[in-house]
Backbone as CSV, one residue per row, in Angstrom:
resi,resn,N_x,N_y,N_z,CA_x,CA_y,CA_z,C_x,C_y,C_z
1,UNK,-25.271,-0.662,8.181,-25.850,-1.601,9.130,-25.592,-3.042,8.665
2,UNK,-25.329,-3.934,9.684,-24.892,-5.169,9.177,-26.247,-6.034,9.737
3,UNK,-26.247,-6.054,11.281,-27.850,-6.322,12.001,-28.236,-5.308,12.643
4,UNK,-29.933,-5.695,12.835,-30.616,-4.947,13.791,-30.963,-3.688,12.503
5,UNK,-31.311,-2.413,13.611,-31.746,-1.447,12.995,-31.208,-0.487,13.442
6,UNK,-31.306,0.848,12.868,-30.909,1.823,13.310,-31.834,2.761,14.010
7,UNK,-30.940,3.970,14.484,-31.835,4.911,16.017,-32.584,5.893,14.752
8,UNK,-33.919,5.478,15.343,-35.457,6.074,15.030,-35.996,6.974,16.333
9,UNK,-36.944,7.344,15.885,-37.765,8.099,16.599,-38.171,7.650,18.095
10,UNK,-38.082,6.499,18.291,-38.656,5.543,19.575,-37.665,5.665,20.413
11,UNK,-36.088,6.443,20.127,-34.924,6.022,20.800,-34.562,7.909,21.546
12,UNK,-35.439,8.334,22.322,-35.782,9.401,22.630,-35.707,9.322,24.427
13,UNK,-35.285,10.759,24.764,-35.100,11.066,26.378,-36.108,10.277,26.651
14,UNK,-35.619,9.129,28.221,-36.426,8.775,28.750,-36.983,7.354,28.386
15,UNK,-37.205,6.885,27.309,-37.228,5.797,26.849,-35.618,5.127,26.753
16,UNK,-36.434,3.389,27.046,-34.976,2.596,26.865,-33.874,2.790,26.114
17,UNK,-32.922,2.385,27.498,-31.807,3.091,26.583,-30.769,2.264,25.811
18,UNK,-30.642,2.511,24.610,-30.111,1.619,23.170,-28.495,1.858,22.956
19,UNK,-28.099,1.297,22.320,-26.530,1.343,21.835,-26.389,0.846,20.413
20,UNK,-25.977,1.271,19.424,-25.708,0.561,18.147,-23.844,-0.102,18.436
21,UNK,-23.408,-0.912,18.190,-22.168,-1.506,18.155,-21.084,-2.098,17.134
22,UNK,-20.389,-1.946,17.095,-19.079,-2.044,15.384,-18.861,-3.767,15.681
23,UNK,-18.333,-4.268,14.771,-18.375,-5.466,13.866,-17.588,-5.797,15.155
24,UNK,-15.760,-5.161,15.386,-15.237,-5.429,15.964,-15.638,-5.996,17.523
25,UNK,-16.296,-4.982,17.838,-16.466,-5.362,19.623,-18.031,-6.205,19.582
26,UNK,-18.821,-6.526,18.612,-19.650,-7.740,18.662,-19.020,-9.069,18.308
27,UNK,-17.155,-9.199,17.562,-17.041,-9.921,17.549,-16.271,-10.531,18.621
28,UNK,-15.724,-9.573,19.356,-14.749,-9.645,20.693,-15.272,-10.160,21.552
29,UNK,-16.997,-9.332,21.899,-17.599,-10.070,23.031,-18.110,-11.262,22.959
30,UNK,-18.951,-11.188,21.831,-20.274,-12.519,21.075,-19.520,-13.435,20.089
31,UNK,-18.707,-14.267,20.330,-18.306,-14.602,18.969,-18.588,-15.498,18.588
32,UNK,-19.810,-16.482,19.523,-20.761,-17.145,18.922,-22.164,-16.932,18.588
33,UNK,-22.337,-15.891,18.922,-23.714,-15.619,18.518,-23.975,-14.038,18.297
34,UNK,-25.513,-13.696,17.928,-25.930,-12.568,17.539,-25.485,-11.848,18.986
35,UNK,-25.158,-10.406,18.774,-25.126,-10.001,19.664,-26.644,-8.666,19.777
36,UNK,-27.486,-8.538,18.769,-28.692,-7.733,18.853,-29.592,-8.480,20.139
37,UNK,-30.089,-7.294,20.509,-30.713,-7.920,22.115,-30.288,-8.121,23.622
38,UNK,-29.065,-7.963,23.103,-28.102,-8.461,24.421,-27.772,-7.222,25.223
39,UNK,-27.378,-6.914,26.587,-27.432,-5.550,27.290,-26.125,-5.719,27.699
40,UNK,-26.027,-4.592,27.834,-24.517,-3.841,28.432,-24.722,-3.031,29.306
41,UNK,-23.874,-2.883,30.759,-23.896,-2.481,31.852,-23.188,-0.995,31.572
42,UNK,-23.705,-0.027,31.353,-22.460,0.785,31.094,-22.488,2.069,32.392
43,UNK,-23.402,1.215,33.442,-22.923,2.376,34.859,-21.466,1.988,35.396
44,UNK,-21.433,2.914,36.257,-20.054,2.708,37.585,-20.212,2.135,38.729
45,UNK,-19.597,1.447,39.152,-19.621,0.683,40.640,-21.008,0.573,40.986
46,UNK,-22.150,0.604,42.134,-23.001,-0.276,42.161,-24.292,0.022,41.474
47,UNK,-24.314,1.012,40.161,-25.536,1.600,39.943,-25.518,1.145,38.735
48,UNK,-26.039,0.391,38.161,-25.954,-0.160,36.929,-26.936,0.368,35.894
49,UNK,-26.250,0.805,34.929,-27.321,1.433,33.615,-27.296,0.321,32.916
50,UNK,-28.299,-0.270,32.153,-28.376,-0.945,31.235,-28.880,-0.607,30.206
51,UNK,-28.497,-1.116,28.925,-28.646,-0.091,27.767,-28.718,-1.576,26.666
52,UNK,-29.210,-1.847,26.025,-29.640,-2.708,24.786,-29.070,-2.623,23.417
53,UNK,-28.574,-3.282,22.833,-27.654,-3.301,21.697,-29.068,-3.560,20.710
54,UNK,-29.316,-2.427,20.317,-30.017,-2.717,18.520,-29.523,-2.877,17.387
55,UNK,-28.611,-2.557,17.107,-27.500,-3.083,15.882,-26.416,-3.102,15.706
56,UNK,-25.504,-3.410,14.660,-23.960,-4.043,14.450,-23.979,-3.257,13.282
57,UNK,-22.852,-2.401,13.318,-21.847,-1.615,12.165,-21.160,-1.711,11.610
58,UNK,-20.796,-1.385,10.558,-19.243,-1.954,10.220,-18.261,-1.032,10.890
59,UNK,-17.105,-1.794,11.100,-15.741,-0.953,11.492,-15.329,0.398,10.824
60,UNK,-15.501,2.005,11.602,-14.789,2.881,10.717,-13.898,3.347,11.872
61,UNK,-12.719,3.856,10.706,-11.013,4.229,11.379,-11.621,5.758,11.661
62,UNK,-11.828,6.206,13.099,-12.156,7.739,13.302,-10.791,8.645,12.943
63,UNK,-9.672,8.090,13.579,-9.454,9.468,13.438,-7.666,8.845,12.748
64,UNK,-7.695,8.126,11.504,-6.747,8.198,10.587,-6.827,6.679,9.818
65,UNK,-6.227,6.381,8.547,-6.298,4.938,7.870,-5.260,4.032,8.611
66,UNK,-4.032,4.345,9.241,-3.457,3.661,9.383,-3.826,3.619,11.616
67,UNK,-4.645,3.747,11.669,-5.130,3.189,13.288,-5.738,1.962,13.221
68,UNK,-5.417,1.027,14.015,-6.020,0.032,14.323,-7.662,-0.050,14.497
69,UNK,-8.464,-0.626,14.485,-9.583,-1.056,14.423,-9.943,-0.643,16.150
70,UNK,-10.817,-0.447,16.507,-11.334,-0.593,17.870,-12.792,-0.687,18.293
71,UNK,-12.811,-1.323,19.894,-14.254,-1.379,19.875,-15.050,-0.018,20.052
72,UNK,-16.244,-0.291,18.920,-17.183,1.421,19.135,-18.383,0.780,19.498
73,UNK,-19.044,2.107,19.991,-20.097,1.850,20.652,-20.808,3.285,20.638
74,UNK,-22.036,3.518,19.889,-22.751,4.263,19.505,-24.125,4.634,20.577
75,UNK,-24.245,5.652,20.493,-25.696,5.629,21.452,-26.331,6.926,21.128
76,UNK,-27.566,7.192,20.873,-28.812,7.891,20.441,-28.567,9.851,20.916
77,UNK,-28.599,10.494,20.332,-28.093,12.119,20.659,-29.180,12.494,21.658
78,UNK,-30.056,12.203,21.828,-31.294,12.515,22.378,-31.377,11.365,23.641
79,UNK,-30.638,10.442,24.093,-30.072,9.886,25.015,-28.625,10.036,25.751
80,UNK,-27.674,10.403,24.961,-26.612,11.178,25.153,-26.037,11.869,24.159
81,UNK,-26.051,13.427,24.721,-26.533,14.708,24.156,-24.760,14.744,24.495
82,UNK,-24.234,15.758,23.675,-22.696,15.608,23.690,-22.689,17.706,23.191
83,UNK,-21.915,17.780,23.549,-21.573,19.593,22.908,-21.188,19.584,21.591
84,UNK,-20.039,18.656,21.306,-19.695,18.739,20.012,-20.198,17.521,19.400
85,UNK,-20.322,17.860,17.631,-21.268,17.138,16.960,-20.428,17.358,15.524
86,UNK,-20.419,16.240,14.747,-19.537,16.037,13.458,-20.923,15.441,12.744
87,UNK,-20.575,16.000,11.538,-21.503,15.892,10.359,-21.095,15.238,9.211
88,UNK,-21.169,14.059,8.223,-20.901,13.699,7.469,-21.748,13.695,6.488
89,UNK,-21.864,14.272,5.363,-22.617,15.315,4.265,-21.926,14.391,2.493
90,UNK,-22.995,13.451,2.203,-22.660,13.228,1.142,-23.277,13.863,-0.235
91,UNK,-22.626,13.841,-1.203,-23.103,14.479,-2.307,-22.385,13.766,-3.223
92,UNK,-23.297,14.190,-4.951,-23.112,13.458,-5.954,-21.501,14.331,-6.496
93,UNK,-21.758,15.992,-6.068,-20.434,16.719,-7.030,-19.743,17.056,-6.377
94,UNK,-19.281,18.218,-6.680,-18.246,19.006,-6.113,-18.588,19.184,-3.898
95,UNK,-18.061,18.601,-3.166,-18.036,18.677,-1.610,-18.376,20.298,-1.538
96,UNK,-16.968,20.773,-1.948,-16.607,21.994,-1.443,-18.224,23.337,-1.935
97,UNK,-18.816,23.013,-2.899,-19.690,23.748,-3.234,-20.690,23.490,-2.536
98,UNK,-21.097,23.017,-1.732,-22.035,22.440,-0.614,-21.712,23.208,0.253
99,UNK,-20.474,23.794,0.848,-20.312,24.071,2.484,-21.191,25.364,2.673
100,UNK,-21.330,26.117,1.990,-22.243,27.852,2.111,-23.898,27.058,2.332
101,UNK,-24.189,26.201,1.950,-25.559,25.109,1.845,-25.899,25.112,2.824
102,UNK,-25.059,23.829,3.976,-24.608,23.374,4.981,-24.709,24.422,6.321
103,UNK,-23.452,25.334,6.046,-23.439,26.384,7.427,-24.633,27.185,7.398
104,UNK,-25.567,27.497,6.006,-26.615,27.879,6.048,-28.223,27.369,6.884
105,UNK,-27.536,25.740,6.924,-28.573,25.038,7.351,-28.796,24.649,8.992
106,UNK,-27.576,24.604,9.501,-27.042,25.025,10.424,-27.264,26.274,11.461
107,UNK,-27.079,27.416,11.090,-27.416,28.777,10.901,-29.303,28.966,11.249
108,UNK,-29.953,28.191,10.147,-31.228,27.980,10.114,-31.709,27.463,11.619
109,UNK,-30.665,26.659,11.927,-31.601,26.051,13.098,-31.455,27.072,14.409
110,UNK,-29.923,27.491,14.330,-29.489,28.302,15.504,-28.176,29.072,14.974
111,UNK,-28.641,30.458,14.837,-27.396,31.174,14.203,-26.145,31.246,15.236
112,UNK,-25.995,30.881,16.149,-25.224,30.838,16.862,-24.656,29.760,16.974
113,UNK,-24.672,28.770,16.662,-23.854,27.794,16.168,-22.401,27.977,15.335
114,UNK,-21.222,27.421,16.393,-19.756,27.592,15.305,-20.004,26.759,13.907
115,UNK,-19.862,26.879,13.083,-19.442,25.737,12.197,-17.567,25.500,11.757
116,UNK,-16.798,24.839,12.108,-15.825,25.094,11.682,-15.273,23.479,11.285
117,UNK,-14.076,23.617,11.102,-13.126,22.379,10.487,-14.134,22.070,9.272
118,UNK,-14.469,22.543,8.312,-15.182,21.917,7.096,-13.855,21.311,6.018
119,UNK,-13.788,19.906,6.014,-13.112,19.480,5.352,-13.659,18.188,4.476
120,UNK,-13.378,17.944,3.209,-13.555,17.037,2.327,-12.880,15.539,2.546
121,UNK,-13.658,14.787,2.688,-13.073,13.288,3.020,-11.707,13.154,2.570
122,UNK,-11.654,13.319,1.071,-10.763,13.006,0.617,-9.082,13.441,1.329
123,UNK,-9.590,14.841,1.260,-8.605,15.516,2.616,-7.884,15.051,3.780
124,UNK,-9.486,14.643,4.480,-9.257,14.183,6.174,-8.594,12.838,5.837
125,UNK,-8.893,12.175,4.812,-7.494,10.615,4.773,-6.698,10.812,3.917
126,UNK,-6.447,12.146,3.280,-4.605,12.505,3.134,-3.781,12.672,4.110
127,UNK,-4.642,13.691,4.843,-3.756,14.137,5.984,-3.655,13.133,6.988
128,UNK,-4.317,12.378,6.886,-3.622,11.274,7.995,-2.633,9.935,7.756
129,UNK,-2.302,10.199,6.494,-1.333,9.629,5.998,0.243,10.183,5.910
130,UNK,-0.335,11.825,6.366,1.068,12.881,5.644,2.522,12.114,6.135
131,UNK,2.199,12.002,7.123,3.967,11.427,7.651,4.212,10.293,7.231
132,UNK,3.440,9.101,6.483,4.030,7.812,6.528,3.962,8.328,4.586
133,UNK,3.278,9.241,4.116,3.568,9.685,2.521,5.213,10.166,2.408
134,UNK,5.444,10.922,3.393,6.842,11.771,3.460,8.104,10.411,3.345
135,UNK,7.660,9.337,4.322,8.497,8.849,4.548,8.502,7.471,3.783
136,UNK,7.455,7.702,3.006,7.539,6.684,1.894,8.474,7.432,0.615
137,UNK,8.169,8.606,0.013,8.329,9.132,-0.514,10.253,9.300,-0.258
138,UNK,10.953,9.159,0.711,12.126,9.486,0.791,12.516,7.721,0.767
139,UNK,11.976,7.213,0.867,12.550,5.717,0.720,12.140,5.145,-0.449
140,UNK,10.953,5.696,-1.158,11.297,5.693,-2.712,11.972,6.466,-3.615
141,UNK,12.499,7.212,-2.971,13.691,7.979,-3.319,14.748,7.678,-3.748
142,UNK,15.405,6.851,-2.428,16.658,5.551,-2.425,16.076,4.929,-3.503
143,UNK,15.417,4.004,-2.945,15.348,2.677,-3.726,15.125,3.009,-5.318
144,UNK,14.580,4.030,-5.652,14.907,4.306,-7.651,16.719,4.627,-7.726
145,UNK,16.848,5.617,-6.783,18.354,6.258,-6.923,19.479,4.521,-6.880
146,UNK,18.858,3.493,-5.837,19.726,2.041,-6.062,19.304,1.308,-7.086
147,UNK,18.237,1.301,-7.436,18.107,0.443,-8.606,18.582,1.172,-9.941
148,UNK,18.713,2.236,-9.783,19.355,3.202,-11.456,21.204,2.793,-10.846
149,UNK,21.860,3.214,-9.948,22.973,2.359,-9.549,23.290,0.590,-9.855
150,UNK,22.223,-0.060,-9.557,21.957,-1.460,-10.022,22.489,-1.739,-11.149
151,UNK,21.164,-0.809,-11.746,21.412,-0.815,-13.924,22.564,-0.737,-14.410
152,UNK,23.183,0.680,-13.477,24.483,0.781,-14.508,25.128,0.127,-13.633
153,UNK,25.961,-0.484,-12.970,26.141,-1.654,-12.644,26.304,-2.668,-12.758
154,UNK,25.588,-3.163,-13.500,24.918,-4.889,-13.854,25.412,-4.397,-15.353
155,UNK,25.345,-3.507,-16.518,25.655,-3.175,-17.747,27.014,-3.048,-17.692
156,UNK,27.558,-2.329,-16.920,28.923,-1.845,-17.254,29.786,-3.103,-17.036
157,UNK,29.655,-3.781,-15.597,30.299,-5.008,-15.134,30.370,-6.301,-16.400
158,UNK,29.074,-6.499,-16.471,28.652,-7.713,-17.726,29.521,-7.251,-19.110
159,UNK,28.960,-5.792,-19.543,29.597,-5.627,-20.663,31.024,-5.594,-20.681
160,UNK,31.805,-4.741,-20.029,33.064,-5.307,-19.689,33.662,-6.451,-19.783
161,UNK,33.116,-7.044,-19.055,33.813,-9.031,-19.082,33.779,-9.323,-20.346
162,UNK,32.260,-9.594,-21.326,31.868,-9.653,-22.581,33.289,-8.702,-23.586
163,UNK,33.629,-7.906,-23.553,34.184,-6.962,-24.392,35.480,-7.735,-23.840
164,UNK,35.602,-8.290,-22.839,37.278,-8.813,-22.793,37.471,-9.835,-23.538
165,UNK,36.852,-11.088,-23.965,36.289,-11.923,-24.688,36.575,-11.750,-26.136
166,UNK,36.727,-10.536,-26.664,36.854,-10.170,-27.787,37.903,-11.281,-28.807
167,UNK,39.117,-11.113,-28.320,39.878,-12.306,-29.053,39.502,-13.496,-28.866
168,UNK,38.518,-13.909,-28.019,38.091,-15.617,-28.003,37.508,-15.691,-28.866
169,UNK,36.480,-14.393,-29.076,35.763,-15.001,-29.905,36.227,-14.628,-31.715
170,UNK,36.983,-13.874,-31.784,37.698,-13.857,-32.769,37.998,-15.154,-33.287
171,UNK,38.798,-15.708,-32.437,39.406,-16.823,-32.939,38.518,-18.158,-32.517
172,UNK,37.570,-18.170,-32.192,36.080,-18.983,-32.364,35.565,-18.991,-33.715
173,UNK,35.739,-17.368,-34.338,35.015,-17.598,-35.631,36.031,-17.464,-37.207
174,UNK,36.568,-17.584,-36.294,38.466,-18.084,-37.103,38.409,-19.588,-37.787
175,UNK,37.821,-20.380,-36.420,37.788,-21.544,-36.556,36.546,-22.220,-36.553
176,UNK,35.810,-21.269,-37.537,34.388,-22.043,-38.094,33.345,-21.978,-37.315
177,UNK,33.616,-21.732,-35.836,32.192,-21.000,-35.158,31.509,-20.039,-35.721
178,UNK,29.570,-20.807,-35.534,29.017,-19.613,-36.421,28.873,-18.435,-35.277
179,UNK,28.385,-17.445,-35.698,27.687,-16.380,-34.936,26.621,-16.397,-33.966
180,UNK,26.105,-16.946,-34.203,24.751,-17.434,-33.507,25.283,-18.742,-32.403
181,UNK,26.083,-19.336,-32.643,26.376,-20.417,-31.634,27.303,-19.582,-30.433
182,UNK,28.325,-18.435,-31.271,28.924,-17.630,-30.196,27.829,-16.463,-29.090
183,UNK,27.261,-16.281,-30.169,26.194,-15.042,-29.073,25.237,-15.872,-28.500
184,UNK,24.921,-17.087,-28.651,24.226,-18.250,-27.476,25.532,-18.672,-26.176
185,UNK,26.591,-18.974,-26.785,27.686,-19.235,-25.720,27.627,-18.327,-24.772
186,UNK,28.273,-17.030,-25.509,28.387,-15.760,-24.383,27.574,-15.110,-23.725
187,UNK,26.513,-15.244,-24.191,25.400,-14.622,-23.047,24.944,-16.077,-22.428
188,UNK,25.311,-16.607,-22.855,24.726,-17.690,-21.645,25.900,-17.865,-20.109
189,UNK,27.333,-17.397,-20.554,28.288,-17.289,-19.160,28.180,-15.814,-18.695
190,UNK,27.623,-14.822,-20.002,27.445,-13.117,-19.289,26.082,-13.630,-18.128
191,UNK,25.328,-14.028,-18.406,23.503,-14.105,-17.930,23.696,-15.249,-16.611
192,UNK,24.509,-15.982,-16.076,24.750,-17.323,-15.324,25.016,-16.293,-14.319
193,UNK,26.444,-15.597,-14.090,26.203,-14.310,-12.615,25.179,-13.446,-12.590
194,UNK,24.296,-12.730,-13.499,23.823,-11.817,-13.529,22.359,-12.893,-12.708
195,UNK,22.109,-13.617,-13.165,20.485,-14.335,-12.511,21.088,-14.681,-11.228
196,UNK,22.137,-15.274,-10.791,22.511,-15.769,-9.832,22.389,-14.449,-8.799
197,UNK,22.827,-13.441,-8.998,22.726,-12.056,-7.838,21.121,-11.726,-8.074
198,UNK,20.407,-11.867,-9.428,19.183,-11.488,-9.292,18.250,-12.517,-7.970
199,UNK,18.549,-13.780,-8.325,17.583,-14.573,-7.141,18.538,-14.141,-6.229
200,UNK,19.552,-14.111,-5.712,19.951,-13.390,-3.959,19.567,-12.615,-3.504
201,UNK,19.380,-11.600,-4.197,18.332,-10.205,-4.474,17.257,-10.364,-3.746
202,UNK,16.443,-11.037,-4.694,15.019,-10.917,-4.692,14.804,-11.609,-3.177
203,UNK,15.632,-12.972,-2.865,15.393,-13.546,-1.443,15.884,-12.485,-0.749
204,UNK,16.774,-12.021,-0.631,17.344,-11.171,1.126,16.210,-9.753,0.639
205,UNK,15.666,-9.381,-0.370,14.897,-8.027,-0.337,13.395,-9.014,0.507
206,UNK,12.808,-9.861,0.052,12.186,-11.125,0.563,11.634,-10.523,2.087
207,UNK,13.272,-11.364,2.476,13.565,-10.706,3.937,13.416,-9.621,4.466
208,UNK,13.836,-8.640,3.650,14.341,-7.653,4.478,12.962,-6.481,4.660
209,UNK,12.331,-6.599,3.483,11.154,-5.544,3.405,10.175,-6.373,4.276
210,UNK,9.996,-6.648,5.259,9.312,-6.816,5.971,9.711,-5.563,7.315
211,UNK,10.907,-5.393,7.164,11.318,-4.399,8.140,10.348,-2.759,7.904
212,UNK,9.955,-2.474,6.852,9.156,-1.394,6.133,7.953,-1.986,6.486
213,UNK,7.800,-2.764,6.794,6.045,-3.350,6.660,4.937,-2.029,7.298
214,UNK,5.537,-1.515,7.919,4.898,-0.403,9.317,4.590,1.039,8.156
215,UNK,5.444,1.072,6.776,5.324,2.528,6.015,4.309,2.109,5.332
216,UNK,4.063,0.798,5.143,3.063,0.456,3.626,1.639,0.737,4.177
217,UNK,0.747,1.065,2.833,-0.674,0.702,3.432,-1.053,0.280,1.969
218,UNK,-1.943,-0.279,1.756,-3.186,-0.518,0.676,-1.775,-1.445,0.076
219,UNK,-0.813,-2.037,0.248,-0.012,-3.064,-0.328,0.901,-4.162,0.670
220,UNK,0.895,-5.113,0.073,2.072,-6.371,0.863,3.300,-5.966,0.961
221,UNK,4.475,-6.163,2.349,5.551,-5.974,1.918,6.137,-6.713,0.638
222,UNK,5.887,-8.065,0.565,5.845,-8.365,-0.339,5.191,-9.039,-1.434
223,UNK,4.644,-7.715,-2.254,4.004,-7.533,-3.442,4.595,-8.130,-4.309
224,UNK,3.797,-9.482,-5.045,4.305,-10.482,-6.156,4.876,-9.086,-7.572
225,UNK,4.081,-8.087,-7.643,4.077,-7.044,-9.022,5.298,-6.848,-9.111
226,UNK,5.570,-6.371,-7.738,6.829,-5.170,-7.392,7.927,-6.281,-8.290
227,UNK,7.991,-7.191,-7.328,9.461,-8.084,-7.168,9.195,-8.920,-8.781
228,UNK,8.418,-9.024,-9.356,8.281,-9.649,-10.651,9.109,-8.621,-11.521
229,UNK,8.009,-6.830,-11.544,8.813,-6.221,-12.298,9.959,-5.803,-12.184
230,UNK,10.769,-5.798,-11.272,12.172,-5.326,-10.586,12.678,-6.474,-11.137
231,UNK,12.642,-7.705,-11.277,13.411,-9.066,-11.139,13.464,-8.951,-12.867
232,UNK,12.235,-8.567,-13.954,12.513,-8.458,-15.206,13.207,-7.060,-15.596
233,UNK,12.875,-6.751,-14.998,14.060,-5.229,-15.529,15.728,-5.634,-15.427
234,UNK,15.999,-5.784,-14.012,16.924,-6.448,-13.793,17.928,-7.540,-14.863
235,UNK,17.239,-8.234,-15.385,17.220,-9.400,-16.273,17.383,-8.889,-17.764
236,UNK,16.474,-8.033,-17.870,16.872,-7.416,-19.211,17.949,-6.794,-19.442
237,UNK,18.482,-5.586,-18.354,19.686,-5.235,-18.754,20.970,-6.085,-18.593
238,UNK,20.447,-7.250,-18.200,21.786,-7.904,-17.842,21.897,-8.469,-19.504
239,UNK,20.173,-8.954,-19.568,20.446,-9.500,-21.416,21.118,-8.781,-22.647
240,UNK,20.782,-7.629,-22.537,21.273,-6.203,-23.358,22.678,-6.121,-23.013
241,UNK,23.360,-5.812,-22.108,24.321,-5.885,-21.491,25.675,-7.006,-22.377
242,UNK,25.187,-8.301,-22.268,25.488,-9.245,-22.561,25.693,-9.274,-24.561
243,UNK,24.034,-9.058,-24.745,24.515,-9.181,-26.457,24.846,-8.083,-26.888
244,UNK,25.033,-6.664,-26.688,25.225,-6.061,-27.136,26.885,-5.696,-27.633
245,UNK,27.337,-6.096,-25.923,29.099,-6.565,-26.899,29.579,-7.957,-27.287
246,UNK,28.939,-9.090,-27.466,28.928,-10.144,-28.078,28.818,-9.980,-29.500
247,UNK,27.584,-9.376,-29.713,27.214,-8.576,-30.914,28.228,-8.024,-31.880
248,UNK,29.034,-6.798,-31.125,30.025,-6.344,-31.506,30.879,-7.261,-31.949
249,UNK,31.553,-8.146,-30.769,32.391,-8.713,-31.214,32.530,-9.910,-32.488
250,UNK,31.486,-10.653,-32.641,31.116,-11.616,-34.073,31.227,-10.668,-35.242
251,UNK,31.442,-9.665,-35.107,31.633,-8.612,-36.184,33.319,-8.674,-36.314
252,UNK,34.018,-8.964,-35.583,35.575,-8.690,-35.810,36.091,-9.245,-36.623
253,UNK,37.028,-9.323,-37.993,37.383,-10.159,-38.380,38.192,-10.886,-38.093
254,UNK,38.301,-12.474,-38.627,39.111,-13.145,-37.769,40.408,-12.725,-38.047
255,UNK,40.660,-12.678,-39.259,42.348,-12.687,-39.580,43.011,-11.308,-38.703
256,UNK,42.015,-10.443,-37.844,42.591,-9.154,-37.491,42.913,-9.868,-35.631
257,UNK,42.067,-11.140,-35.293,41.866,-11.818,-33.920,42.950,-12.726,-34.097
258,UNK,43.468,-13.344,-35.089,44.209,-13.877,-35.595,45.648,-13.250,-35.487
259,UNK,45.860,-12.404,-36.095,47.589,-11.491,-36.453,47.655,-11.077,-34.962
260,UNK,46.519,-10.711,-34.183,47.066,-10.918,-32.685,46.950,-11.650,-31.463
């Protein structure tokens, strides 16, 4: 309950008739003021029922997480009496050890009563996720299978170039270059393309994952985490990449960079 109160004993056949109402459609109609007190017409053409708003709810998604919000509108069982009836049954432990409890209690009132669909919350908002899980799940699929393509990629390319380098830097440390000034040189021209495709990257992915925006839930298309840790991974193997045959190569001797 956000205002007002909830349906008590006073809200019975025959007496005025009440409505409780969700956040949403008190803010749609009233959106300057309280909407407790205020009546709603809810007959047809010229016979008008009027019915009294006693309180404001918060917004719940009936029937999945990823449905839009809508206006609800609640009204008293004993004012409108419905065939079917849903039960929401909280407990401290185990759900499922409750249900023999439950259909028992049920049972108690009128053994002839169905009880069926007994399912655990947790359940009823898996399953209403199943298709956008599937289809997350195959597009995080790709996207590890391209970024492990990326890696080796970005290593093999960098290291390559680096490993061609080999006689420069031979004959760099031929001619009195230390080691440390060469493995600052060369990873600083290996690491200059490798950041340069990383920020192109990160802008056109920027862009483009907004097109997915519709699979995500409980995250931003774009999530500062994601694109931080992707952008340092990225970066590292390009660094590794880079000193690791630089590395190598300050090891060569010169006179062998030299005789060729």
């Amino acid at each position: 309950m956000l205002r007002g109160r909830e349906f008590d004993e006073r809200d019975r056949e025959g007496a005025p008739a009440v409505a409780i109402i969700n956040e949403t459609m008190a803010r749609r109609y009233w959106p300057t003021g309280d909407s407790v007190g205020k009546r709603l017409n809810l007959g047809l053409g010229n016979e008008p029922r009027w019915c009294e708003i006693i309180g404001v709810v918060n917004d719940v998604k009936s029937f999945g997480l990823e449905e839009e919000t809508h206006t609800d509108l609640y009204r008293p069982f004993a004012q409108a009496p419905t065939s079917l009836i849903a039960f929401a049954v909280r407990t401290s432990g185990d759900p499922l050890n409750l249900v023999a409890a439950v259909k028992n209690a049920v049972y108690a009132v009128d053994k002839d009563q169905p009880v069926f669909k007994v399912i655990t919350m947790e359940r009823l908002a898996a399953e209403s996720i199943t298709l956008r899980r599937v289809s997350m799940l195959l597009v995080g699929g790709f996207s590890a299978l391209a970024l492990i393509l990326t890696v080796i990629g970005i290593y093999g390319v960098v290291s390559y170039t680096i490993s061609q380098q080999q006689r420069e830097i031979g004959l760099r440390m031929a001619l009195g270059a230390q080691a440390n000034d060469v493995l600052r040189l060369v990873v600083g021209q290996g690491m200059r393309p490798a950041l340069i495709g990383i920020i192109i990257g990160l802008l056109t992915s920027f862009a483009l994952t907004r097109l997915v925006k519709s699979l995500l839930f409980g995250v931003s298309a774009t999530d500062p985490a994601t694109f931080a840790a992707i952008a340092l991974l990225l970066t590292l193997v390009a660094l590794l990449a880079c000193f690791v045959p630089a590395r190598r190569a300050t090891k060569v001797n010169p006179m062998i960079a030299l005789r060729n």
